[in-house]
CHARMM internal coordinates of N, CA and C (Angstrom, degrees):
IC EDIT
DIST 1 N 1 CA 1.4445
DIST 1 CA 1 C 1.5307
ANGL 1 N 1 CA 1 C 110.89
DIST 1 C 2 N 1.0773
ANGL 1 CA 1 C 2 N 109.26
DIHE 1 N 1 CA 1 C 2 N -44.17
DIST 2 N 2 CA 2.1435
ANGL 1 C 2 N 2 CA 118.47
DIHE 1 CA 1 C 2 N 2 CA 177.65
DIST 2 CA 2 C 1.5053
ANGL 2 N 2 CA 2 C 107.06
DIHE 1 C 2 N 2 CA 2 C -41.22
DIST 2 C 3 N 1.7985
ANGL 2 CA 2 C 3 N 100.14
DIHE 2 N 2 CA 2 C 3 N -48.81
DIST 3 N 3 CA 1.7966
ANGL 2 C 3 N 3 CA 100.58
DIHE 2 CA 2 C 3 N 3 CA -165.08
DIST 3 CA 3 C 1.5937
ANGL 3 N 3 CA 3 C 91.01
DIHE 2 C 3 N 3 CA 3 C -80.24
DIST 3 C 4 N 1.0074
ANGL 3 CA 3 C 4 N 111.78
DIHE 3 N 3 CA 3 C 4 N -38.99
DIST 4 N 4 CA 2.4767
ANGL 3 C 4 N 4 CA 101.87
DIHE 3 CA 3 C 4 N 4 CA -171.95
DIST 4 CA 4 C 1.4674
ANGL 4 N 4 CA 4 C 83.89
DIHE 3 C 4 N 4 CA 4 C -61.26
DIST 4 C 5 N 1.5597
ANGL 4 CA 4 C 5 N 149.23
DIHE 4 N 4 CA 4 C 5 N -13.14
DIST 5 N 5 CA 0.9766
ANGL 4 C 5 N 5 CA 98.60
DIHE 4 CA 4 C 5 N 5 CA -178.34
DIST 5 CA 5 C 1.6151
ANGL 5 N 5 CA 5 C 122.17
DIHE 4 C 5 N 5 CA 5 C -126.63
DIST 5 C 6 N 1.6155
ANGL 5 CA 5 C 6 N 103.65
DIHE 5 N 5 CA 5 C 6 N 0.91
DIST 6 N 6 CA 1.3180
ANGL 5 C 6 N 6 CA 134.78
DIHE 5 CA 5 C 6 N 6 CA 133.34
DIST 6 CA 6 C 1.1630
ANGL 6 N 6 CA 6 C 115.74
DIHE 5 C 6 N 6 CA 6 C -37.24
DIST 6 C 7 N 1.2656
ANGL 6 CA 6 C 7 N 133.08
DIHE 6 N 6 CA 6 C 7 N -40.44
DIST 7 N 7 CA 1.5029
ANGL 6 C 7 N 7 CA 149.86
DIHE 6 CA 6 C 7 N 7 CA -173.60
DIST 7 CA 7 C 1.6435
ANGL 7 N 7 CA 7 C 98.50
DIHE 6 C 7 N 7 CA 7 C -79.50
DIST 7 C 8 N 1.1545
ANGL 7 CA 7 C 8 N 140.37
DIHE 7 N 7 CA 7 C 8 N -81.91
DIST 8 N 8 CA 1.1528
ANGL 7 C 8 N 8 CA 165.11
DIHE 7 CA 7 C 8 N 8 CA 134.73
DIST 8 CA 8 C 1.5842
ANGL 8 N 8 CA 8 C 87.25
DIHE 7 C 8 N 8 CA 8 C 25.15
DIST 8 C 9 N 1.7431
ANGL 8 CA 8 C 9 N 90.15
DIHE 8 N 8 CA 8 C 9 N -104.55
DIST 9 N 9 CA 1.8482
ANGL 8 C 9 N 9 CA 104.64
DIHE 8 CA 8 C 9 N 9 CA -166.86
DIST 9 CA 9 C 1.7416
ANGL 9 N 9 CA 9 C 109.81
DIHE 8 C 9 N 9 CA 9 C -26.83
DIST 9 C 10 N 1.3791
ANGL 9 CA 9 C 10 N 117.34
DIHE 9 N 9 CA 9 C 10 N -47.06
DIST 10 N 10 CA 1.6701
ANGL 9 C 10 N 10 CA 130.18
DIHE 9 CA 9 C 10 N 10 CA 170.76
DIST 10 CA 10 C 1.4270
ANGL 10 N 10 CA 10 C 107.30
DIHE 9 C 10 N 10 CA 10 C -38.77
DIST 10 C 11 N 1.3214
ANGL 10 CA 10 C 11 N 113.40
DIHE 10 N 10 CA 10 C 11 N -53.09
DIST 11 N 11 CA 1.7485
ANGL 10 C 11 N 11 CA 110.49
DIHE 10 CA 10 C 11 N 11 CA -175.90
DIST 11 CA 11 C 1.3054
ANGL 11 N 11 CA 11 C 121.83
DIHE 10 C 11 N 11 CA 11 C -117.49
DIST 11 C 12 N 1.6093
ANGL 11 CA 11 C 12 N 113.79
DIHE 11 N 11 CA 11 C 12 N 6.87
DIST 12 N 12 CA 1.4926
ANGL 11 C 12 N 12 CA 89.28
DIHE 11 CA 11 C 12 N 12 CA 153.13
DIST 12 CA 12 C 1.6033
ANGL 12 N 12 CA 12 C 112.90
DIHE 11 C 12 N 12 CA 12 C -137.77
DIST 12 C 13 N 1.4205
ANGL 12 CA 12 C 13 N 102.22
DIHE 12 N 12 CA 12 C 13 N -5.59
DIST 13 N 13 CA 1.6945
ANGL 12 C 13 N 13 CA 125.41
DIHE 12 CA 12 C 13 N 13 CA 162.33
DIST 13 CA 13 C 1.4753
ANGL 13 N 13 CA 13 C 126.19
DIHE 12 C 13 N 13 CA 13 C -68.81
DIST 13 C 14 N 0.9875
ANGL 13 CA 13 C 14 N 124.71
DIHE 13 N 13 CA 13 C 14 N 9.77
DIST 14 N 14 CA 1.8115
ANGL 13 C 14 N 14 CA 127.16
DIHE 13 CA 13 C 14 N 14 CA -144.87
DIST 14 CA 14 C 1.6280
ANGL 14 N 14 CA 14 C 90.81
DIHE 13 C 14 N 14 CA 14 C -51.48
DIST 14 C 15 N 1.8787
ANGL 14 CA 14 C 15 N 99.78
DIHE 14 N 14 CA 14 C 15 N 155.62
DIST 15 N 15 CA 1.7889
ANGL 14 C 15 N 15 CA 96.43
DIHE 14 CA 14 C 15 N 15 CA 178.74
DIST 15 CA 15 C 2.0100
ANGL 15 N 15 CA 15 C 99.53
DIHE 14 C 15 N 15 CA 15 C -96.82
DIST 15 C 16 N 1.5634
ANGL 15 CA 15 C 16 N 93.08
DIHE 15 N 15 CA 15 C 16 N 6.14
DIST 16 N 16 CA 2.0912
ANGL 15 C 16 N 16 CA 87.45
DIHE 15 CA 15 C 16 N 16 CA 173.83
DIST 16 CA 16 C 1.6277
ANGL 16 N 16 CA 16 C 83.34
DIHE 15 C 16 N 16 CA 16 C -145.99
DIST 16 C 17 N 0.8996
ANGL 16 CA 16 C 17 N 108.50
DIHE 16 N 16 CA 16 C 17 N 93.33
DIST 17 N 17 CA 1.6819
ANGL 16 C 17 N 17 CA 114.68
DIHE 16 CA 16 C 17 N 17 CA 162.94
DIST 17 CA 17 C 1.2481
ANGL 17 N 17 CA 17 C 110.25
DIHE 16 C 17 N 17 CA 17 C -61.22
DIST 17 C 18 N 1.0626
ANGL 17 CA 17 C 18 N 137.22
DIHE 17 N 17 CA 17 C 18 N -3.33
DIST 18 N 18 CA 1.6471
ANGL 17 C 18 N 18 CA 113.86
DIHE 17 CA 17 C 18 N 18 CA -179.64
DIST 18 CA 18 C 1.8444
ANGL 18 N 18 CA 18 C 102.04
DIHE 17 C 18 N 18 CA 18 C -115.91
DIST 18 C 19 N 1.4867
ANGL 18 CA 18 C 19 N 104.34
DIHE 18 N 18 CA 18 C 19 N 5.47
DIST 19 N 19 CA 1.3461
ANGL 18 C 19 N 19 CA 95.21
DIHE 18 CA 18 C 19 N 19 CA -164.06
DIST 19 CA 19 C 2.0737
ANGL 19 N 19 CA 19 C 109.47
DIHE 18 C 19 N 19 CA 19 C -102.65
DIST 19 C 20 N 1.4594
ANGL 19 CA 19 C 20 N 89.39
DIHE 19 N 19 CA 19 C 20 N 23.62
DIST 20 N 20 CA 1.9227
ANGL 19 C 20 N 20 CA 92.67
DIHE 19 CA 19 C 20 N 20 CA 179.09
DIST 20 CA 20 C 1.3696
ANGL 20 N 20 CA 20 C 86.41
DIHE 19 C 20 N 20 CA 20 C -171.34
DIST 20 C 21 N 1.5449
ANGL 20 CA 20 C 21 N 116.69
DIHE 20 N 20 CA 20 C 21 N 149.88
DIST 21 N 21 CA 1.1613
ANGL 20 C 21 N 21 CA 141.74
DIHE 20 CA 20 C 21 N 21 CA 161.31
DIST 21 CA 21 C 1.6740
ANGL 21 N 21 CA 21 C 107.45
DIHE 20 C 21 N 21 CA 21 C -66.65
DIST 21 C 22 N 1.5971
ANGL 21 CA 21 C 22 N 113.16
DIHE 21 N 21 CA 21 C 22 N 168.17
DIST 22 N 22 CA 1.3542
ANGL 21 C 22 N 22 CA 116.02
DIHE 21 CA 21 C 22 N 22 CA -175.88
DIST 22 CA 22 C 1.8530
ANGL 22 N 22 CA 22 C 97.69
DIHE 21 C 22 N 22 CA 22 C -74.18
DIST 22 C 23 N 1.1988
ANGL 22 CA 22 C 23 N 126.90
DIHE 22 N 22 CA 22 C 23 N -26.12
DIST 23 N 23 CA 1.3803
ANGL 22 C 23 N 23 CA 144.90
DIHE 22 CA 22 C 23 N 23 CA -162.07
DIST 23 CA 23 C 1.4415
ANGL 23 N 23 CA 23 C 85.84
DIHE 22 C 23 N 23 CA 23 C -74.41
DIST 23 C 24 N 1.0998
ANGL 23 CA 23 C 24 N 117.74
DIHE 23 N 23 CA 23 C 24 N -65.17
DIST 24 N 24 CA 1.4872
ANGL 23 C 24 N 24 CA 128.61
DIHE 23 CA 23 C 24 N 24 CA -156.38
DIST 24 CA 24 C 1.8607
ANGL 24 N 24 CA 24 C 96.85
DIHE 23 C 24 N 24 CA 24 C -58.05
DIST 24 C 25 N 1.6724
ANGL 24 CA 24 C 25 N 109.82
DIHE 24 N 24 CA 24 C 25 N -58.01
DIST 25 N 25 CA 1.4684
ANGL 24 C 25 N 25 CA 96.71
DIHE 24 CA 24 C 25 N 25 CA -157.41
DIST 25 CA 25 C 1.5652
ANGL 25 N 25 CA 25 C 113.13
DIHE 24 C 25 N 25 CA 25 C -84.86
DIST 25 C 26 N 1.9367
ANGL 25 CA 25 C 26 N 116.68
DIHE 25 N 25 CA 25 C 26 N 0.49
DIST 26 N 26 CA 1.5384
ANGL 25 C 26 N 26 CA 125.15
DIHE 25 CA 25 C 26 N 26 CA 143.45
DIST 26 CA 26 C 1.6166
ANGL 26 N 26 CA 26 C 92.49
DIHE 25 C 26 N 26 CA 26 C -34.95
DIST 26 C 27 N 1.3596
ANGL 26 CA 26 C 27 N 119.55
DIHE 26 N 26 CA 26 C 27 N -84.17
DIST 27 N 27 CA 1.8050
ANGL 26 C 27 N 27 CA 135.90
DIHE 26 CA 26 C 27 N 27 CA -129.01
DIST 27 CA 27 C 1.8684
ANGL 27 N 27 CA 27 C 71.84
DIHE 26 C 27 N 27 CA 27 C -53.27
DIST 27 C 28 N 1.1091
ANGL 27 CA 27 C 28 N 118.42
DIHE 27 N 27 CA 27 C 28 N -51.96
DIST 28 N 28 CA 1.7199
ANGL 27 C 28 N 28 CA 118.88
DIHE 27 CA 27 C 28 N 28 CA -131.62
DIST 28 CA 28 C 1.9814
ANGL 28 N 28 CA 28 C 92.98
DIHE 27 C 28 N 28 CA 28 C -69.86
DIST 28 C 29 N 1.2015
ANGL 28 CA 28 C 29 N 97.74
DIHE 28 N 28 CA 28 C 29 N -26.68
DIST 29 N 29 CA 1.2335
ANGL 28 C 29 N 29 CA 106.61
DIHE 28 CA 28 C 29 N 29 CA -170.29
DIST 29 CA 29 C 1.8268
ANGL 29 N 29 CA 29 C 104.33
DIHE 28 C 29 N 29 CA 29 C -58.32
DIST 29 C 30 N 1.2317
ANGL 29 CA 29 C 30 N 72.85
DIHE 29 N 29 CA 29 C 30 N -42.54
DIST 30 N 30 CA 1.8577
ANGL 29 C 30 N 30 CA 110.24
DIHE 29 CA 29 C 30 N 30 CA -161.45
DIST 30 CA 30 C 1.7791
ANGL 30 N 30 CA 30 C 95.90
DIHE 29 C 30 N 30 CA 30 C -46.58
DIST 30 C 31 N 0.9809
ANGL 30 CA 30 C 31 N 99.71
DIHE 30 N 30 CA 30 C 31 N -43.61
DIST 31 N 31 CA 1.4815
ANGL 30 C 31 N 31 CA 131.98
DIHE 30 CA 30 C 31 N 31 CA -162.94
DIST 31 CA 31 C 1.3880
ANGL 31 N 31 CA 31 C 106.99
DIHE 30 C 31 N 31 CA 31 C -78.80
DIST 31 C 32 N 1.0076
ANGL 31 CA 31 C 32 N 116.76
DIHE 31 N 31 CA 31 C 32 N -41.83
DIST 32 N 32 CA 1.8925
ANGL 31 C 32 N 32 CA 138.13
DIHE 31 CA 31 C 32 N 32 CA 177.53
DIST 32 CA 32 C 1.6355
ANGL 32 N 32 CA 32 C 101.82
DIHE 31 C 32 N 32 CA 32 C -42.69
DIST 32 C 33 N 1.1687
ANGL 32 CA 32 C 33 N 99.83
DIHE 32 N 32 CA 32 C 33 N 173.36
DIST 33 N 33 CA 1.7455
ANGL 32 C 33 N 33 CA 107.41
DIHE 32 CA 32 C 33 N 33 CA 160.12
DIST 33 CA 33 C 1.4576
ANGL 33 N 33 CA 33 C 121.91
DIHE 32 C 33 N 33 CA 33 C -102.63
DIST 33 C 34 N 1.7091
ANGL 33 CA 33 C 34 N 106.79
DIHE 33 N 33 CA 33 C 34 N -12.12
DIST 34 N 34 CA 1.2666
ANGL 33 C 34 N 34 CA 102.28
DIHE 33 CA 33 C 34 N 34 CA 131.91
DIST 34 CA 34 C 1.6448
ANGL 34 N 34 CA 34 C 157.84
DIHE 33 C 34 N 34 CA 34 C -74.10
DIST 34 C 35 N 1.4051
ANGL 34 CA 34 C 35 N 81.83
DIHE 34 N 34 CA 34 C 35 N 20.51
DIST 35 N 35 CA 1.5359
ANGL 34 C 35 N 35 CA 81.48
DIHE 34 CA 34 C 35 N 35 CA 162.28
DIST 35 CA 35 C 1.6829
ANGL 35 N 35 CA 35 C 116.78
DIHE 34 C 35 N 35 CA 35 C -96.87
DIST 35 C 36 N 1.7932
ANGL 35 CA 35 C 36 N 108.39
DIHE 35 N 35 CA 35 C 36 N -4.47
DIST 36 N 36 CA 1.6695
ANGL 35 C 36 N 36 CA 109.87
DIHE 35 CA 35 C 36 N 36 CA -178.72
DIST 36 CA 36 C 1.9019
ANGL 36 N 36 CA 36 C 102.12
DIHE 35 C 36 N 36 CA 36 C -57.15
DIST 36 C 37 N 1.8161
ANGL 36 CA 36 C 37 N 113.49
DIHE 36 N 36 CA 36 C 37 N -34.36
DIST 37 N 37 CA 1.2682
ANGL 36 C 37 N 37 CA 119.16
DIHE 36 CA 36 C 37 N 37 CA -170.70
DIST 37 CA 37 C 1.3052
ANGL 37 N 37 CA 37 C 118.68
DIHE 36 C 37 N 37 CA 37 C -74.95
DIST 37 C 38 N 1.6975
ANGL 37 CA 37 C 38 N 110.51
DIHE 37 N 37 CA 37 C 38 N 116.77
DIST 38 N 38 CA 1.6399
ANGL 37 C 38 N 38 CA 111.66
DIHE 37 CA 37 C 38 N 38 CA -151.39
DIST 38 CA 38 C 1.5789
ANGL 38 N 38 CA 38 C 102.78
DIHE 37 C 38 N 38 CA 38 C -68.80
DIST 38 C 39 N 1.5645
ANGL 38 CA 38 C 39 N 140.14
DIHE 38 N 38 CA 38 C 39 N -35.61
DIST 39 N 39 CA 1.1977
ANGL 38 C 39 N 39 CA 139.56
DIHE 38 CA 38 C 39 N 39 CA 155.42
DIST 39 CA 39 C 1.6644
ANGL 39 N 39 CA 39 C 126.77
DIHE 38 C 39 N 39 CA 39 C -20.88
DIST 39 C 40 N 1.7870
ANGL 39 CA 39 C 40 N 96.29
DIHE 39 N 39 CA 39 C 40 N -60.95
DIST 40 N 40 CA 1.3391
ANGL 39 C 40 N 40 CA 106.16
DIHE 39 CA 39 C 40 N 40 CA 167.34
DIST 40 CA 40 C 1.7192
ANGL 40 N 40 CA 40 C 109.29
DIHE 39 C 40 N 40 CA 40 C -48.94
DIST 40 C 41 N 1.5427
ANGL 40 CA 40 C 41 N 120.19
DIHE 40 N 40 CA 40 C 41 N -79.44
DIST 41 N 41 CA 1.3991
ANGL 40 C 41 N 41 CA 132.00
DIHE 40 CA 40 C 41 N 41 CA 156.91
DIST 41 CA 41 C 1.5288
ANGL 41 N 41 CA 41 C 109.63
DIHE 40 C 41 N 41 CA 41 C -5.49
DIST 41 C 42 N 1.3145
ANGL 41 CA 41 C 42 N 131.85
DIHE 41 N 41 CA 41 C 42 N -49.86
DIST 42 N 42 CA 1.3173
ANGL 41 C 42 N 42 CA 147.59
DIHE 41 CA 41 C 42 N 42 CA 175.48
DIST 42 CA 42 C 1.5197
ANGL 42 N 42 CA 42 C 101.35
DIHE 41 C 42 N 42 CA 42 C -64.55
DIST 42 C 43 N 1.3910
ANGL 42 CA 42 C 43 N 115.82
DIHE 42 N 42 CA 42 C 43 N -71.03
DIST 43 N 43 CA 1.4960
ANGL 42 C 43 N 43 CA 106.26
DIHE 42 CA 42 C 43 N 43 CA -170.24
DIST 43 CA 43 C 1.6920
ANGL 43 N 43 CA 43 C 110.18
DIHE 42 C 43 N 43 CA 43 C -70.18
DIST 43 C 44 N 1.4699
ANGL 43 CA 43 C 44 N 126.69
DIHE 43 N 43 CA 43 C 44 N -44.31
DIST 44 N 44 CA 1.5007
ANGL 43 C 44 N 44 CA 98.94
DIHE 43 CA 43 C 44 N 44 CA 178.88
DIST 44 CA 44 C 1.7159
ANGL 44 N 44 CA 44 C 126.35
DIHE 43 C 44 N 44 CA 44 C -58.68
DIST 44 C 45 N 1.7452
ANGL 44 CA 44 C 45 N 103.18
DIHE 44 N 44 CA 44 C 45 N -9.23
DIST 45 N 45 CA 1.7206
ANGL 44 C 45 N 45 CA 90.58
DIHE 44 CA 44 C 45 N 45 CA -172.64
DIST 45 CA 45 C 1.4821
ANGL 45 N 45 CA 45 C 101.54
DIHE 44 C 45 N 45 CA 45 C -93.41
DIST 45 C 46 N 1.6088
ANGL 45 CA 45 C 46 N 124.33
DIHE 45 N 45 CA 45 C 46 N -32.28
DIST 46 N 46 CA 1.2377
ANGL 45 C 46 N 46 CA 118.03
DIHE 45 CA 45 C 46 N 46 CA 147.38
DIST 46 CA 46 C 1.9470
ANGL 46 N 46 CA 46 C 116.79
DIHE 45 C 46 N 46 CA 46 C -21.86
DIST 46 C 47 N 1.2592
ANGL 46 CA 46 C 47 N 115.88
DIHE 46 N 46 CA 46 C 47 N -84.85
DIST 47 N 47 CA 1.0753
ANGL 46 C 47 N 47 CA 110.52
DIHE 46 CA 46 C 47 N 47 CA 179.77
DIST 47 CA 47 C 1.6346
ANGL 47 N 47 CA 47 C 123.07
DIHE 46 C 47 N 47 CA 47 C -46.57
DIST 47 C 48 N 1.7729
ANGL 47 CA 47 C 48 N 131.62
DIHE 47 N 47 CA 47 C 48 N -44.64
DIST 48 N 48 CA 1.0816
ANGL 47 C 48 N 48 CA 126.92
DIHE 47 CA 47 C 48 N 48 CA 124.99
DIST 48 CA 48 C 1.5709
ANGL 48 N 48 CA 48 C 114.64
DIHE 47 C 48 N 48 CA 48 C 30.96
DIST 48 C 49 N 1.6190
ANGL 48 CA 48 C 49 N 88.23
DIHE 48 N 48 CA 48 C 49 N -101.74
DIST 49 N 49 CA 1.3077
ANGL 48 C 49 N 49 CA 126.51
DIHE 48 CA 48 C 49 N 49 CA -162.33
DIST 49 CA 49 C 1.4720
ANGL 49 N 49 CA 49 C 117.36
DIHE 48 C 49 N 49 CA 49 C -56.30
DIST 49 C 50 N 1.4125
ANGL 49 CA 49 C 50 N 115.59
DIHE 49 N 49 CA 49 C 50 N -29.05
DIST 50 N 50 CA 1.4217
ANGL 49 C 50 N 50 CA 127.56
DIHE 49 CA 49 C 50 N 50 CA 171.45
DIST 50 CA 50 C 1.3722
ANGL 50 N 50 CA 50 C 104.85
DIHE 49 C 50 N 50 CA 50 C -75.54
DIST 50 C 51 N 1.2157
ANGL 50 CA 50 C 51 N 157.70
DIHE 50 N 50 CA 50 C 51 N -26.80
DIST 51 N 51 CA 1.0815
ANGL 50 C 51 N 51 CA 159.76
DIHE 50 CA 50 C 51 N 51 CA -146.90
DIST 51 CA 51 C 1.8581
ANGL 51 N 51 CA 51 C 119.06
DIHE 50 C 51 N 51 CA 51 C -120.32
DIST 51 C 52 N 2.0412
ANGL 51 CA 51 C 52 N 87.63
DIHE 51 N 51 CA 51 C 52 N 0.32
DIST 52 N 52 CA 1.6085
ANGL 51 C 52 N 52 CA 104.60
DIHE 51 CA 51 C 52 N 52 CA -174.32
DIST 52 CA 52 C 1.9080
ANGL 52 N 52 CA 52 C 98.16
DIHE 51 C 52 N 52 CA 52 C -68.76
DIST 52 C 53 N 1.2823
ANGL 52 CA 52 C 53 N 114.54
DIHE 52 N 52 CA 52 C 53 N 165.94
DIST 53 N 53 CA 1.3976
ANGL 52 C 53 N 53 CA 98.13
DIHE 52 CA 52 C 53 N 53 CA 141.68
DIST 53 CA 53 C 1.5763
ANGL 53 N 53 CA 53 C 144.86
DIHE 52 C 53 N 53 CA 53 C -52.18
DIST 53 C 54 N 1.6277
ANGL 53 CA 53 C 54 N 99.96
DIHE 53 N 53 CA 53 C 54 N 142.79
DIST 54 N 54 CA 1.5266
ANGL 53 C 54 N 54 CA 105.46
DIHE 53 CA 53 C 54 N 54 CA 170.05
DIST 54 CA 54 C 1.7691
ANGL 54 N 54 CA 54 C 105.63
DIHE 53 C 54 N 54 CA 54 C 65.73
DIST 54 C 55 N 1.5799
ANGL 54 CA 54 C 55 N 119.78
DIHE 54 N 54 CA 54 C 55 N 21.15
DIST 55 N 55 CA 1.0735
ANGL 54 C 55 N 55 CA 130.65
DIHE 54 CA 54 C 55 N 55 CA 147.62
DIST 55 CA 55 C 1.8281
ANGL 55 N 55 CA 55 C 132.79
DIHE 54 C 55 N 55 CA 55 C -100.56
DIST 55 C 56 N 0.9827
ANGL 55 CA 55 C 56 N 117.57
DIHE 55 N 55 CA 55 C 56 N 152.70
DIST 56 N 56 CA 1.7401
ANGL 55 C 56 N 56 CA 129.02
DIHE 55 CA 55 C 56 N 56 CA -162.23
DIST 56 CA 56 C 1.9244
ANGL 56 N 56 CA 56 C 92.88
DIHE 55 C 56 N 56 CA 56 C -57.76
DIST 56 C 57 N 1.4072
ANGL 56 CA 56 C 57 N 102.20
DIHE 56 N 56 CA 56 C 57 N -37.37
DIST 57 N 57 CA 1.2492
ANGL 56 C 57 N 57 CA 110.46
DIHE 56 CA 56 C 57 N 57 CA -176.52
DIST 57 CA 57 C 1.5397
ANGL 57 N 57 CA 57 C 109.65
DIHE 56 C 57 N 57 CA 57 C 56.70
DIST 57 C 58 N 1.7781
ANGL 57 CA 57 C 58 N 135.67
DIHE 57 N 57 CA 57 C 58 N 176.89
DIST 58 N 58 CA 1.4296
ANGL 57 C 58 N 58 CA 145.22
DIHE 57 CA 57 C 58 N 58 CA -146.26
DIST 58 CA 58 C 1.5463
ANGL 58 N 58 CA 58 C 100.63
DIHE 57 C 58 N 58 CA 58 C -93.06
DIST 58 C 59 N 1.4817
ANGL 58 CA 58 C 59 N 117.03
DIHE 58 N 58 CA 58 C 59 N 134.95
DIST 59 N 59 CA 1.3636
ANGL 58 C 59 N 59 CA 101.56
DIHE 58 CA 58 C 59 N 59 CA 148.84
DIST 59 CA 59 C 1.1258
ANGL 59 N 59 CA 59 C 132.61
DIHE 58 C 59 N 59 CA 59 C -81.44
DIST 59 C 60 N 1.0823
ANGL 59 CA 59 C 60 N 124.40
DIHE 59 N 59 CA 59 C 60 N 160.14
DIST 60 N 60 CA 1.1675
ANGL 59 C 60 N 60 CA 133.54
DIHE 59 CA 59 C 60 N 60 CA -175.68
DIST 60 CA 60 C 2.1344
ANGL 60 N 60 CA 60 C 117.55
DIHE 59 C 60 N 60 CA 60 C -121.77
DIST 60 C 61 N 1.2563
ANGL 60 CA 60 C 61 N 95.14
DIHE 60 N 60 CA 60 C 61 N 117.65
DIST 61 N 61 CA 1.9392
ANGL 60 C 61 N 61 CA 66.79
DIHE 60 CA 60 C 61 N 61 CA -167.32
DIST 61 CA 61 C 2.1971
ANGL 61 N 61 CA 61 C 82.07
DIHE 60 C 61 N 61 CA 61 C -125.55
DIST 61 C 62 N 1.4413
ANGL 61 CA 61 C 62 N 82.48
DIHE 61 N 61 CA 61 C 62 N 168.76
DIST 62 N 62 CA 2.0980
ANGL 61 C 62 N 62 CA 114.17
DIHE 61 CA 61 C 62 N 62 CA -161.90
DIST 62 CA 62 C 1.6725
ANGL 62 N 62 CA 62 C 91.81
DIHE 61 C 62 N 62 CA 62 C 59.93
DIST 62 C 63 N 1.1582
ANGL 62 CA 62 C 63 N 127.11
DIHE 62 N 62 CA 62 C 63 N 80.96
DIST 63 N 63 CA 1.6981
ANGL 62 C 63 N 63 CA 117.90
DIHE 62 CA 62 C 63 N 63 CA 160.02
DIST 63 CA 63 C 1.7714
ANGL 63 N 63 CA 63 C 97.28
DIHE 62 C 63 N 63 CA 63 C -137.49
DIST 63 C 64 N 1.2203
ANGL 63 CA 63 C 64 N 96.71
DIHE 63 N 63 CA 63 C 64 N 44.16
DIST 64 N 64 CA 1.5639
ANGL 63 C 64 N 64 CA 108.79
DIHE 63 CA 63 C 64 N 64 CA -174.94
DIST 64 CA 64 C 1.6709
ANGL 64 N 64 CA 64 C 122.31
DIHE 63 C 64 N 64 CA 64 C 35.49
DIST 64 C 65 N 1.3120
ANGL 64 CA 64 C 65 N 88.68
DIHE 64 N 64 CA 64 C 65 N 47.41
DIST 65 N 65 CA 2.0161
ANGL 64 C 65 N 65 CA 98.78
DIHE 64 CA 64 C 65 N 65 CA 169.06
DIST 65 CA 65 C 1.5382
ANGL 65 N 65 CA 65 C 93.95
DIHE 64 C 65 N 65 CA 65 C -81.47
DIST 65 C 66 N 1.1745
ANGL 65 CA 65 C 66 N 124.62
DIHE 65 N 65 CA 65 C 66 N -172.75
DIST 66 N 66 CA 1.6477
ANGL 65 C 66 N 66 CA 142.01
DIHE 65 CA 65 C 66 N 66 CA 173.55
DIST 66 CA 66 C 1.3262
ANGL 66 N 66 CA 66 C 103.78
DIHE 65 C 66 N 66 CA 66 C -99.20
DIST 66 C 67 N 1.4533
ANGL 66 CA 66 C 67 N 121.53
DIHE 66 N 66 CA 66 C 67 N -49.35
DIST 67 N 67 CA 1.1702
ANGL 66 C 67 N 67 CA 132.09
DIHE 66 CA 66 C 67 N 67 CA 170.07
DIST 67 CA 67 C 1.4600
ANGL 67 N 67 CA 67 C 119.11
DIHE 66 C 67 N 67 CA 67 C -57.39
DIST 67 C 68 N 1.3210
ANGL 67 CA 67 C 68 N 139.27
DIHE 67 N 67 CA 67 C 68 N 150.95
DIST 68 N 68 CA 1.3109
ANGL 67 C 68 N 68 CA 151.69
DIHE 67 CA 67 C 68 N 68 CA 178.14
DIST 68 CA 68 C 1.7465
ANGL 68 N 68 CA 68 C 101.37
DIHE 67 C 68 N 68 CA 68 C -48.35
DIST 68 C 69 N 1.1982
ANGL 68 CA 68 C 69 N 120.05
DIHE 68 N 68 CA 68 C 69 N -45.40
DIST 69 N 69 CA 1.7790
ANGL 68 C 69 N 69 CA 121.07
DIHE 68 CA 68 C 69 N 69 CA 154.84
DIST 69 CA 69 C 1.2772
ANGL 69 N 69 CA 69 C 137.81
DIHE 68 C 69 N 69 CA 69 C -177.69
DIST 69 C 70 N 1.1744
ANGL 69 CA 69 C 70 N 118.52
DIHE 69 N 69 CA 69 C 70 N -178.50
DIST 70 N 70 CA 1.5166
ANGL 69 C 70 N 70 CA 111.38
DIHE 69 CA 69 C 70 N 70 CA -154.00
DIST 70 CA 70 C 1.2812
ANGL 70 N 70 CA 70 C 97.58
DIHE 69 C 70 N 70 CA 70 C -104.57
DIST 70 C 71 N 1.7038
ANGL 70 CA 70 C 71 N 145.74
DIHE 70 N 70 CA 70 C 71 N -177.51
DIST 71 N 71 CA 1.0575
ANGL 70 C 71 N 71 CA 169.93
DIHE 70 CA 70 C 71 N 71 CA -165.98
DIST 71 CA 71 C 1.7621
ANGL 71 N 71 CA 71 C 102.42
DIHE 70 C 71 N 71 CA 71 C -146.21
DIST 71 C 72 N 1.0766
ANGL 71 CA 71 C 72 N 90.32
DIHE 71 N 71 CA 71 C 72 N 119.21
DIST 72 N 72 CA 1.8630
ANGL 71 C 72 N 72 CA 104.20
DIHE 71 CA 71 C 72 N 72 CA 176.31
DIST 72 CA 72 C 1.8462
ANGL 72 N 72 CA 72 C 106.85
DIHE 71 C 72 N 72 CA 72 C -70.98
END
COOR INIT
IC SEED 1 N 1 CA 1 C
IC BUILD
């Protein structure tokens, strides 16, 4: 549970949000030694997978939409 959520804070917590794309802190994850944890492995291709075409894909909310948030 520590690393899913170690994993987590990394890609959707960042401690400098403006300093990596959501793409970027997937790869970094990717890159981690949490990616040996098949859960983790599970949640970045999940996220992945939202971001394929002709999917609803992630919200995203404060990325200065008008609306409460945007969708990547």
């Amino acid at each position: 549970m520590k690393s899913l959520r170690k994993a987590y804070q990394k890609i959707f917590m960042p401690s400098d949000p403006t300093n990596a794309s959501f793409e970027e802190r997937l790869a970094e994850v990717e890159r981690h030694e949490l990616a040996q944890i098949p859960v983790v492995c599970e949640m970045v291709r999940s996220c992945r997978d939202s971001l394929a075409e002709n999917r609803r894909g992630i919200c995203k909310f404060g990325q200065g939409s008008r609306s409460r948030g945007t969708i990547l």
